[in-house]
C-alpha positions as CSV (number, residue, x, y, z in Angstrom):
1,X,15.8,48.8,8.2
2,X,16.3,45.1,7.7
3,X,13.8,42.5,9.3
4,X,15.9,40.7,12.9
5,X,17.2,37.2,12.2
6,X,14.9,34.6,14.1
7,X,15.5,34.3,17.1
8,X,17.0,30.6,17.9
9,X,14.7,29.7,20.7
10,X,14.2,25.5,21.7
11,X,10.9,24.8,20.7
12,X,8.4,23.5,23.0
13,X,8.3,19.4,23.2
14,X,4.5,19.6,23.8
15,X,1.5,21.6,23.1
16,X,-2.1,21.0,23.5
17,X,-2.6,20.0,20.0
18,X,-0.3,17.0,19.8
19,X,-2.9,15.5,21.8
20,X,-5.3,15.5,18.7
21,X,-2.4,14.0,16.5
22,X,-1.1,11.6,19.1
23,X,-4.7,10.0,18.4
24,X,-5.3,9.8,15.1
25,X,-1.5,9.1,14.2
26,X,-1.7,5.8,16.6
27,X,-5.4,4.8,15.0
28,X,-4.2,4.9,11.6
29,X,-0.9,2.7,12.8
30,X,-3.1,0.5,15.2
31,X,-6.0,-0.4,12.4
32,X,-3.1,-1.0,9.9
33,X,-1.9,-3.4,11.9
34,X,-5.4,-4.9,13.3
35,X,-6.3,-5.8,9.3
36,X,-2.8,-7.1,8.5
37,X,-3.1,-9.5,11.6
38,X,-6.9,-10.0,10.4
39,X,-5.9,-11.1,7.0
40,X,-2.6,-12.8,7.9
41,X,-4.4,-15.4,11.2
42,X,-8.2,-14.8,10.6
43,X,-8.1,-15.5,6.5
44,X,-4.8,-17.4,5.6
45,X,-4.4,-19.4,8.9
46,X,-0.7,-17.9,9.5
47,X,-0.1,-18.7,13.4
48,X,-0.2,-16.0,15.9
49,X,2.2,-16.2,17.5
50,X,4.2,-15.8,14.2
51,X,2.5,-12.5,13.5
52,X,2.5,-11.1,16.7
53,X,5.7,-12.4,18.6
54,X,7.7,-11.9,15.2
55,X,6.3,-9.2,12.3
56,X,5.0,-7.0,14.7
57,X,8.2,-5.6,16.6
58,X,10.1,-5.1,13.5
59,X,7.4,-3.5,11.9
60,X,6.8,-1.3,15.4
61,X,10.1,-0.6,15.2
62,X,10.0,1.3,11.3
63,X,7.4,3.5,13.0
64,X,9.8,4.3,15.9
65,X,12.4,5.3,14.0
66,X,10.8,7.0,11.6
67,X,8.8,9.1,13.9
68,X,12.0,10.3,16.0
69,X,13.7,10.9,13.1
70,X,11.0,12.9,12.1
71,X,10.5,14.7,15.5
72,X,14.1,15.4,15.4
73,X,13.6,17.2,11.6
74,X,10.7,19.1,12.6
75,X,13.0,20.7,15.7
76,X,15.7,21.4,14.1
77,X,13.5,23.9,11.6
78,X,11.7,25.1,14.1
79,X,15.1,26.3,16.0
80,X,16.8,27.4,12.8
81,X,13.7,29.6,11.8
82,X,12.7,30.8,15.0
83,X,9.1,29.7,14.6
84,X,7.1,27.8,17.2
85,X,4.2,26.3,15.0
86,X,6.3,23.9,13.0
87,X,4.7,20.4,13.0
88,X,6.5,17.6,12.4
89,X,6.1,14.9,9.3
90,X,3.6,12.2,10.3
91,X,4.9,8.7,9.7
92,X,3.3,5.5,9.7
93,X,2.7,2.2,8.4
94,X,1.2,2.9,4.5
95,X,-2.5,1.5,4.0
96,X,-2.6,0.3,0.7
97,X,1.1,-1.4,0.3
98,X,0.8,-2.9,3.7
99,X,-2.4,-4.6,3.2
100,X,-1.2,-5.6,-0.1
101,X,1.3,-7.1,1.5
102,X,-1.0,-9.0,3.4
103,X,-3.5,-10.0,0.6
104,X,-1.4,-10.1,-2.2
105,X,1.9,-11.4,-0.9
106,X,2.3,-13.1,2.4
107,X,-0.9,-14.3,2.7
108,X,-0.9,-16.6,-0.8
109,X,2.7,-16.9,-0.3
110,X,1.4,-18.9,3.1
111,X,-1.2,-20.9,1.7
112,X,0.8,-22.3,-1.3
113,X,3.7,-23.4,1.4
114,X,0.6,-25.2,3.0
115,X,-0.6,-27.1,0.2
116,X,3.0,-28.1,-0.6
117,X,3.2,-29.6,2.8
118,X,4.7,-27.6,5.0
119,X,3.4,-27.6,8.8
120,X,2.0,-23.9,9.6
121,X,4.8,-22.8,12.1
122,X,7.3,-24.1,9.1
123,X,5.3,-22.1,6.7
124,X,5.2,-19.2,9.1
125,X,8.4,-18.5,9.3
126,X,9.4,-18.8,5.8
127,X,6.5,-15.8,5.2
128,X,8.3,-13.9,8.0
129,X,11.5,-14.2,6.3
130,X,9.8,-13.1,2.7
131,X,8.2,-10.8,4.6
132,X,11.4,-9.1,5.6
133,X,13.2,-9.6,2.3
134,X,10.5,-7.3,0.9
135,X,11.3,-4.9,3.4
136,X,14.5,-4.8,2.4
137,X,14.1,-4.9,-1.4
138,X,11.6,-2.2,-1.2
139,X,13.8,0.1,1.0
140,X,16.8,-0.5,-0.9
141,X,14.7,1.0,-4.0
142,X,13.4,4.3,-2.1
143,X,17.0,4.6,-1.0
144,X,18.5,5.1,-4.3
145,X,15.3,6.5,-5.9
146,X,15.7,9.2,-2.8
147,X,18.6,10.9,-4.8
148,X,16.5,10.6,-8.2
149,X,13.2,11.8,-7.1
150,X,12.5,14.3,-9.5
151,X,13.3,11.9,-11.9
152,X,10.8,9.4,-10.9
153,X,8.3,12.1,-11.6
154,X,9.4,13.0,-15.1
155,X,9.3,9.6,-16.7
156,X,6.6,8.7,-15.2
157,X,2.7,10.5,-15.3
158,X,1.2,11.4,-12.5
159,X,-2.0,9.4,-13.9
160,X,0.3,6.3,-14.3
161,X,1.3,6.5,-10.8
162,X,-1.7,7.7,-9.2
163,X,-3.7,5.2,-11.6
164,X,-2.2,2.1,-10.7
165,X,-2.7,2.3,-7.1
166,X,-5.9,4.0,-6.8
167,X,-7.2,0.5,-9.3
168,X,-5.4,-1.5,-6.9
169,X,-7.4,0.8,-3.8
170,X,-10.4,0.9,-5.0
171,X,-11.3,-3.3,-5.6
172,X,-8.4,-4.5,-3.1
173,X,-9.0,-1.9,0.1
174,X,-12.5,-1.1,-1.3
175,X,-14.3,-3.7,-2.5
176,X,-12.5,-6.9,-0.1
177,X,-12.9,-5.3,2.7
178,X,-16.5,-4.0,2.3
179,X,-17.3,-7.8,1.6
180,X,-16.0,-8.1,5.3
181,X,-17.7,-5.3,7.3
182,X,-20.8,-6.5,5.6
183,X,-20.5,-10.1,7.2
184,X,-21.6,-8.2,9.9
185,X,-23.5,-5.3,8.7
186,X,-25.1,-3.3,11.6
187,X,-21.4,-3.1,13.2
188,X,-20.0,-2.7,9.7
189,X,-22.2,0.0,8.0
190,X,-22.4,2.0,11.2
191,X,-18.6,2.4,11.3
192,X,-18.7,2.9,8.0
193,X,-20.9,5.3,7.8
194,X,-19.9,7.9,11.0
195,X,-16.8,7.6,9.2
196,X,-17.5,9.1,5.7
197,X,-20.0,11.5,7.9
198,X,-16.8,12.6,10.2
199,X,-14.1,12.9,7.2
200,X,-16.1,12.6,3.9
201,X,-19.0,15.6,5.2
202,X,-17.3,17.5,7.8
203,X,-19.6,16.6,10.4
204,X,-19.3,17.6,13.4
205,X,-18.3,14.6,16.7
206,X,-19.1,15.4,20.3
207,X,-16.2,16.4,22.3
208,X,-13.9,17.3,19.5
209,X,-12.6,13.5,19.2
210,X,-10.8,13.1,16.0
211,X,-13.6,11.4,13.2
212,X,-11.6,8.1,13.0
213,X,-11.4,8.0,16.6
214,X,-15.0,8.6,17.2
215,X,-16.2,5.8,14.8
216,X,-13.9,3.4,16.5
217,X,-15.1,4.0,19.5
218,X,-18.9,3.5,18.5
219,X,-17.9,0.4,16.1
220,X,-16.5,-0.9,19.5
221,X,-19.2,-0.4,21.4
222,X,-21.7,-2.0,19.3
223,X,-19.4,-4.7,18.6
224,X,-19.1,-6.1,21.5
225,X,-22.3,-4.7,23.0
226,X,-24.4,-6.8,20.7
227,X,-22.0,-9.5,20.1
228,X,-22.4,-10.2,24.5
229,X,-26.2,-9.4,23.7
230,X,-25.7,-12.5,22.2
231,X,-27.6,-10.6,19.0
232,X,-24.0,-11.0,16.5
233,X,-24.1,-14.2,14.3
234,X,-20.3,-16.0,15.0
235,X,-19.3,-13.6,17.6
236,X,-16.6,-15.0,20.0
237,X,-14.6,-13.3,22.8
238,X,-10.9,-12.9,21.1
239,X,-8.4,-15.2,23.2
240,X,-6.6,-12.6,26.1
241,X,-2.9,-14.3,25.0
242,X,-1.2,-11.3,25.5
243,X,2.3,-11.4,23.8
244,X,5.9,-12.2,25.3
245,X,8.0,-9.0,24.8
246,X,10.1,-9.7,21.8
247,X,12.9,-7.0,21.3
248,X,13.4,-7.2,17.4
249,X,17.1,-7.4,17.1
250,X,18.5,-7.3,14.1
251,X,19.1,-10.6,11.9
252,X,20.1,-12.0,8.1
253,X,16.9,-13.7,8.2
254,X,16.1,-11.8,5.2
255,X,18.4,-13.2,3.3
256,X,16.8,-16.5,3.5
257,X,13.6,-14.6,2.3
258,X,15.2,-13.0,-0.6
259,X,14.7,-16.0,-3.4
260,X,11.1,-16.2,-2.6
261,X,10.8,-12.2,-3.7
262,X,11.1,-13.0,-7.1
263,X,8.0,-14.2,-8.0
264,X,6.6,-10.8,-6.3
265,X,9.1,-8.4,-7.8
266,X,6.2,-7.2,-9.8
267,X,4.1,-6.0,-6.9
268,X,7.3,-5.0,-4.6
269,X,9.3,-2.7,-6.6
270,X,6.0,-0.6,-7.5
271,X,5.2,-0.6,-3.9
272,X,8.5,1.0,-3.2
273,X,8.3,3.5,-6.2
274,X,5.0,4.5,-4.7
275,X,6.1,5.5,-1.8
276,X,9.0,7.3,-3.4
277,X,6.6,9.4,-5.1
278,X,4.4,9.4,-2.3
279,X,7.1,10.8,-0.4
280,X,7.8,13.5,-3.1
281,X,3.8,14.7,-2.8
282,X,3.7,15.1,1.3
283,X,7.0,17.1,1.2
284,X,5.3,19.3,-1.6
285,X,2.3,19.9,0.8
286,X,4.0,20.5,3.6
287,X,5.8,23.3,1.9
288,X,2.8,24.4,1.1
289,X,1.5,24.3,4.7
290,X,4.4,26.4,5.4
291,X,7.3,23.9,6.7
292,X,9.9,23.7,4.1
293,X,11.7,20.2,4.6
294,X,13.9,19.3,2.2
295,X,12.5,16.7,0.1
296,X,15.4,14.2,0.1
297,X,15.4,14.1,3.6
298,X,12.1,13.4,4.0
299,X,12.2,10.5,1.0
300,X,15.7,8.9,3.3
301,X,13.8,8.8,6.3
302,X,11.4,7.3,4.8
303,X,13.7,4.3,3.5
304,X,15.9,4.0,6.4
305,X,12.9,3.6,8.5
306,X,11.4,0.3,6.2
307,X,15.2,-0.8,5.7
308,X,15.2,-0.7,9.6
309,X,12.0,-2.8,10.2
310,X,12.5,-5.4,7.1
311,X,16.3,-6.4,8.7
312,X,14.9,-6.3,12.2
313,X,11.7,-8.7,11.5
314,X,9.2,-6.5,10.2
315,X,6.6,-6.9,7.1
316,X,5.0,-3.5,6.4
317,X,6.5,-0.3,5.1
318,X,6.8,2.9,6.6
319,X,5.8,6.0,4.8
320,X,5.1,10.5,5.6
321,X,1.3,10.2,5.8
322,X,-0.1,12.8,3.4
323,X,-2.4,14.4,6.4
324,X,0.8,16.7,7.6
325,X,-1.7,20.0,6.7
326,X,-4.5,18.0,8.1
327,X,-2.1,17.7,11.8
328,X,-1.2,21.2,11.9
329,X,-4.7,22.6,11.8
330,X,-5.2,20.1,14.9
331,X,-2.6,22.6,16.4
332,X,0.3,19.4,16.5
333,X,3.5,20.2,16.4
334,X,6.3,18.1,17.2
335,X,5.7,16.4,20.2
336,X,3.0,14.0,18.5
337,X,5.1,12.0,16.0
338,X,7.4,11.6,19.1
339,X,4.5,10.2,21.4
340,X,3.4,7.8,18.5
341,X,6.7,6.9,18.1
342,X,7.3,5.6,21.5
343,X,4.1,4.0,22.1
344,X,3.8,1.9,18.6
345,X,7.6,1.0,18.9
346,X,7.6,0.7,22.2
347,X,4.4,-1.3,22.9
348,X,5.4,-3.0,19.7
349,X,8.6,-4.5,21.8
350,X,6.5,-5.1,24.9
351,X,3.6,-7.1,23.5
352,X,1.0,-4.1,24.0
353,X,0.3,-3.2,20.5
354,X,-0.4,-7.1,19.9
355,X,-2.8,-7.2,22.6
356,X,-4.8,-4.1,21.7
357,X,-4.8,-5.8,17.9
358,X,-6.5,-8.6,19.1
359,X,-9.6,-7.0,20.6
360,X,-10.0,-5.0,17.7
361,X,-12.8,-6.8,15.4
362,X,-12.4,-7.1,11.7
363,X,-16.1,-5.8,11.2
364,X,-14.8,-2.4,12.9
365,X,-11.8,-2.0,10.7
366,X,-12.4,-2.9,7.8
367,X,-14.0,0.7,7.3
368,X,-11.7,2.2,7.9
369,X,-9.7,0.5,5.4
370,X,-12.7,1.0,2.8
371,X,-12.1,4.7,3.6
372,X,-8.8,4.8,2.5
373,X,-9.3,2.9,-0.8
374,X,-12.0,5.7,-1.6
375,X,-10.4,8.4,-0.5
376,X,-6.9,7.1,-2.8
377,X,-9.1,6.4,-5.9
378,X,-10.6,10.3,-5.4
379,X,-7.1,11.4,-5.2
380,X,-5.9,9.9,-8.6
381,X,-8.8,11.7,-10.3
382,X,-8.5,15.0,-8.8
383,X,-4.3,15.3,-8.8
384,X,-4.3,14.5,-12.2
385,X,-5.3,16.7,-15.2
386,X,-8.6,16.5,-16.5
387,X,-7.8,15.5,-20.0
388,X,-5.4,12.5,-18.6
389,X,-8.8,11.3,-16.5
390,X,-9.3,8.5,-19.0
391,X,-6.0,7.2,-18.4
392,X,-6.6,6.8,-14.9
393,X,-10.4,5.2,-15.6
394,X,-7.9,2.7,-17.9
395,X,-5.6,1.7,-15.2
396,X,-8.2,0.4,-12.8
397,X,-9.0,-2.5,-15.3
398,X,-6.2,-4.5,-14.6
399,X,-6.8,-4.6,-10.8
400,X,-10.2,-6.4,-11.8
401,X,-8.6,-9.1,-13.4
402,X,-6.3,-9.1,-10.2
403,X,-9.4,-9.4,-8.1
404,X,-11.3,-12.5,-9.9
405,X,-7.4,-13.9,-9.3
406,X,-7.8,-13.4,-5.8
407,X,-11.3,-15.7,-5.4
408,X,-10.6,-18.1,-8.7
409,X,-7.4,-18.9,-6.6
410,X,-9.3,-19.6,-3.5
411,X,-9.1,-23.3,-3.2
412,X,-12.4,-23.1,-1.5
413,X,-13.8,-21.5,-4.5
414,X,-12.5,-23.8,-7.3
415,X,-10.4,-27.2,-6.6
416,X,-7.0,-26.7,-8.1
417,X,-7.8,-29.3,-10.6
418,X,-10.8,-27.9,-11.6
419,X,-8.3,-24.3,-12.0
420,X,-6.0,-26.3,-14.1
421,X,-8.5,-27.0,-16.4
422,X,-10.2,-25.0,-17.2
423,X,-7.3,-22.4,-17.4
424,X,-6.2,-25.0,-20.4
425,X,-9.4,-24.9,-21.8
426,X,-9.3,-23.8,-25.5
427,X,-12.5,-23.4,-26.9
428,X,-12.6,-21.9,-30.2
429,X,-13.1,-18.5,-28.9
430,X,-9.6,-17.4,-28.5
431,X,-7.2,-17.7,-25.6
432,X,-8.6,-19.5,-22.4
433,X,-11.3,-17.0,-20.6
434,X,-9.6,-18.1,-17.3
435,X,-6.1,-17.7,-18.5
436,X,-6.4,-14.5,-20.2
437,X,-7.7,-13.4,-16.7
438,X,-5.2,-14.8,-14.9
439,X,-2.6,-13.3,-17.3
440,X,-4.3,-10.0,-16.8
441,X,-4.0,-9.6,-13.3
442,X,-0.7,-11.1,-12.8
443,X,1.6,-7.5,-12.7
444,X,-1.3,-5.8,-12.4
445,X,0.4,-2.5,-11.0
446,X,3.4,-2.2,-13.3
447,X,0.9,-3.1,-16.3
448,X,-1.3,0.0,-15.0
449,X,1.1,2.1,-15.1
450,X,2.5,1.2,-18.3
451,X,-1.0,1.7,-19.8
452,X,-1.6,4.9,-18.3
453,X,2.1,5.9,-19.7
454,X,1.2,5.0,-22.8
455,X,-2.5,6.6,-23.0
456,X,-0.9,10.1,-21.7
457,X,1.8,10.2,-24.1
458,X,-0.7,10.0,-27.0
459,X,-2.9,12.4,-25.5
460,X,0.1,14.7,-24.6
461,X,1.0,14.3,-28.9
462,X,4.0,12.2,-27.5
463,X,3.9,9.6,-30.2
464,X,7.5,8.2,-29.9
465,X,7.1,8.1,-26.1
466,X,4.1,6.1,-26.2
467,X,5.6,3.4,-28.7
468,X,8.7,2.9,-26.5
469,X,6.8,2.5,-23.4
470,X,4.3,-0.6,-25.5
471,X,7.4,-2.0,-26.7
472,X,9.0,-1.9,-23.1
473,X,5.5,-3.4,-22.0
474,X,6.3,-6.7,-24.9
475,X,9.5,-7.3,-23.8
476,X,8.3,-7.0,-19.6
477,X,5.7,-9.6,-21.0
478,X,8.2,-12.4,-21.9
479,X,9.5,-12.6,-18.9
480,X,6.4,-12.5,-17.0
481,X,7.4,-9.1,-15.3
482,X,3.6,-8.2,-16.6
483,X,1.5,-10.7,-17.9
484,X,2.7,-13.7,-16.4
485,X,1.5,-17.0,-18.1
486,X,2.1,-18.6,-14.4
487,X,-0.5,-19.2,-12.5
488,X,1.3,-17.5,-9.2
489,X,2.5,-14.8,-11.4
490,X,6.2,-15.6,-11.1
491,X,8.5,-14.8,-13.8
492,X,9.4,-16.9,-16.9
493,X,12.1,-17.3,-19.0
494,X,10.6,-17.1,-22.8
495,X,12.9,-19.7,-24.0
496,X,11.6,-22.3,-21.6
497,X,7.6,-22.0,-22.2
498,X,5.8,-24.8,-24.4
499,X,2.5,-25.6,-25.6
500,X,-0.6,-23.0,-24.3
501,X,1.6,-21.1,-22.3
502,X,4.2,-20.0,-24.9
503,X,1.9,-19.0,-27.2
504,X,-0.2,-16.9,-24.4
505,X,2.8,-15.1,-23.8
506,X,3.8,-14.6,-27.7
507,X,0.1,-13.5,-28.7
508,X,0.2,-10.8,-25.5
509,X,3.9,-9.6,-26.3
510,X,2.8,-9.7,-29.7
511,X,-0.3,-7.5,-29.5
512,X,2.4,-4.5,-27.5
513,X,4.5,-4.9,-30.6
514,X,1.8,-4.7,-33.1
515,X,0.4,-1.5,-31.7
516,X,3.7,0.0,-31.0
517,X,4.3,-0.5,-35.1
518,X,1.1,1.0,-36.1
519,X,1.6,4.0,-34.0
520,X,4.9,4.7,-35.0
521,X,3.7,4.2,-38.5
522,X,1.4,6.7,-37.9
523,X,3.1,9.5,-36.1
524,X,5.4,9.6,-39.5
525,X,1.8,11.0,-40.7
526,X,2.5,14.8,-41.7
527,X,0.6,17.4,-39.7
528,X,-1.9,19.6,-40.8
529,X,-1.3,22.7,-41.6
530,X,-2.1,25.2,-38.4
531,X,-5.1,28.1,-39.7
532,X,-3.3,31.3,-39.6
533,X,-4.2,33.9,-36.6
């Protein structure tokens, strides 16, 4: 007797559970957002109105499409397999490209249009428009990658990809942030703390409030009940300037954006092949959780989504959040992606999501940010195979470099005369201390990856592997893909370099070369003989 077919019921829009993922979905979008507008007004000086009238509704709007397209997958499984706990892909705004965005490429992006001259709303908008070019060059790239997928993955090591961003998590949402909370440290480390006790120990929260919810809340409280107290050094009330509604139509302001990408191509397109992979991951847990979605749906939505936000205005990528396991033992389903949809995208439009940002101190969410560079840096260890660990350890390094870049750069720090000096100073020692870490830093993801690449070949007795991917890495090097000899990391034509900076780039390019030879020379070694059984 064979088993009935399903029976092809409509699920249920809402159950109890998606009240649980309604929660911590719209946290992880709002704190997201509060650090990007943190980072974009409170560090670089970008105006408000700018950020909130203008990247925010775009960006809202990824979410909102994302989400519904998401809702809309997870009901049309449920109804084809008769099942009623099927819980939708959760979709937000992705932690560590979107801050990097915000550190790494709209922020500096800001501050060198300032110090050319440009007045701030000039400047502004020129980052909006950059901002939404690298939407679109990002989701352009997980577009076609969303057909190659599986390719992605075979070329490139899991402790490559992993590697390169969990460096880049670790010191950028780790380390920078933590310098933040700490500025105010009893709000800070409290957050901080009920956080890693919530998520990190399993601990348990009164009322069953989801962990990242609860530490808000508390972070909150003592924020503002010590900062009235009068007890919090520099606490001021955040200006109630609630936003206009701003429907974010759709424009070719991008375009205008697009020649200001290039000198960040070397951060963008390994955002966008992060998520791609990313992508690839959540729809292999999922399955494992027990909802099969195909995986090149799950990758399209994903870039439709970003495509949608960069053309419409927005600066931050959409991406599946890895948690889809973690949201069905809340008891979700579908109906939460669908809620968080419509209020991010919605309150997005309307100026609400703006206004909540605002009230929503630095010193509570950085934490939660600090989390997620932790929790990514554990991930690259543990989904990686043991022997390839060192090859993880060895992409980090580069993000270090890209970190003393960050604050050497700081024209608070060091007067860019004082920079240019001393990153021309030769001193008998070698290359310039501050150029070589300048040239370190600049690429820092693609140059992770190619090191990890290289390391696992070795150790994986892939000898000719490793010796394309060094000599791939000295030609990337000429051109300042990786390695750039400009200060702002842009790219270079090899032809057109004099003096210090052409032989910086030769000596680097060089070195890939040199190693690439030597190895090759000695994989032609013959192997010893195997001991018989």
């Amino acid at each position: 007797m064979t088993d009935p077919a399903p029976t092809r019921t409509s699920p249920r829009w809402f159950v109890a559970g998606d009240l649980n993922g309604f929660f911590g979905l719209v946290v992880d979008n709002l704190s997201i957002l509060g650090f990007i507008a943190a980072a974009l007004i409170g560090i670089f000086g970008v105006p408000a109105d700018i950020v909130f009238g203008r990247m925010f509704p775009g960006t809202a709007l990824g979410v909102l499409v994302g989400n519904l397209l998401y809702t809309w997958m997870a009901r049309r499984l449920a109804a084809r397999t008769g099942r009623d706990d099927v819980t939708a892909m959760p979709l937000g705004l992705d932690a560590p490209t979107s801050i990097g965005m915000a550190l790494l490429v709209l922020g500096p992006a800001f501050a060198g249009l300032r110090e050319r001259g440009l007045d701030p709303q000039a400047a502004g908008i020129a980052v909006w428009q950059l901002g939404m070019a690298s939407l679109v060059v990002m989701g352009v790239l997980k577009l076609v990658l969303s057909f190659a997928g599986d390719w992605v993955t075979r070329m490139i090591p899991r402790a490559a990809l992993l590697g390169s961003i969990g460096g880049a998590a670790l010191l950028l949402l780790g380390f920078l942030p933590l310098v933040e909370l700490l500025r105010s440290p009893v709000v800070g480390l409290v957050t901080l703390g009920l956080l890693l006790y919530a998520l990190a120990a399993g601990g348990r929260v009164p009322l069953r409030i989801p962990g990242v919810l609860f530490a808000l809340l508390v972070g909150l409280a003592l924020y503002y009940g010590l900062g009235l107290s009068g007890l919090l050094t520099g606490f001021t009330l955040p200006q109630a300037a609630w936003p206009a509604p701003a429907l974010p139509w759709p424009s070719l302001g991008f375009v205008d954006g697009l020649p200001a990408t290039v000198p960040y191509l070397s951060l963008l397109l390994p955002f966008g092949l992060l998520m791609v992979v990313g992508g690839i991951n959540v729809a292999e847990s999922a399955r494992a959780a027990g909802d099969d979605y195909r995986t090149r749906d799950v990758l399209l939505v994903e870039a439709v989504s970003t495509l949608v936000a960069g053309v419409c205005g927005g600066v931050a990528q959409t991406t599946p959040y890895i948690g889809q396991p973690a949201y069905k033992h809340m008891g979700a389903r579908s109906g939460y992606t669908l809620l968080t949809g419509l209020f991010v995208g919605i309150g997005g439009m309307l100026g609400l999501v703006s206004g909540l940002v605002q009230w929503l101190p630095v010193a509570v969410l950085a934490p939660i940010i600090v989390f997620v560079g932790i929790d990514i840096t554990v991930q690259a260890f543990h989904s990686t195979r043991r022997e390839h660990a060192i090859a993880v350890a060895l992409a980090f390094l580069p993000a270090i470099a890209y970190l003393l870049n960050i604050k050497f750069g700081n024209p608070a720090w060091i007067a860019p005369e004082r920079f240019a000096e001393l990153y021309a100073n030769v001193d008998g020692h070698g290359l310039p201390e501050l150029a070589t870490i300048v040239v370190l830093g600049n690429g820092f993801i693609i140059t992770a990856m190619l090191w990890a690449t290289a390391l696992v070949a070795l150790i994986d007795g892939q000898s000719r592997k490793a010796v394309l991917t060094l000599l791939v890495a000295a030609a990337l090097t000429l051109f300042g893909v990786i390695h750039s000899v400009h200060p702002a990391g842009a790219l270079v034509l090899p032809w057109q370099l004099e003096g210090l900076r052409q032989a910086i780039a030769l000596q680097f390019a060089g070195g890939y070369a040199v190693l690439a030879l030597v190895l090759g020379l000695l994989s032609l070694q013959r192997k010893p003989p195997q001991p018989a059984s």
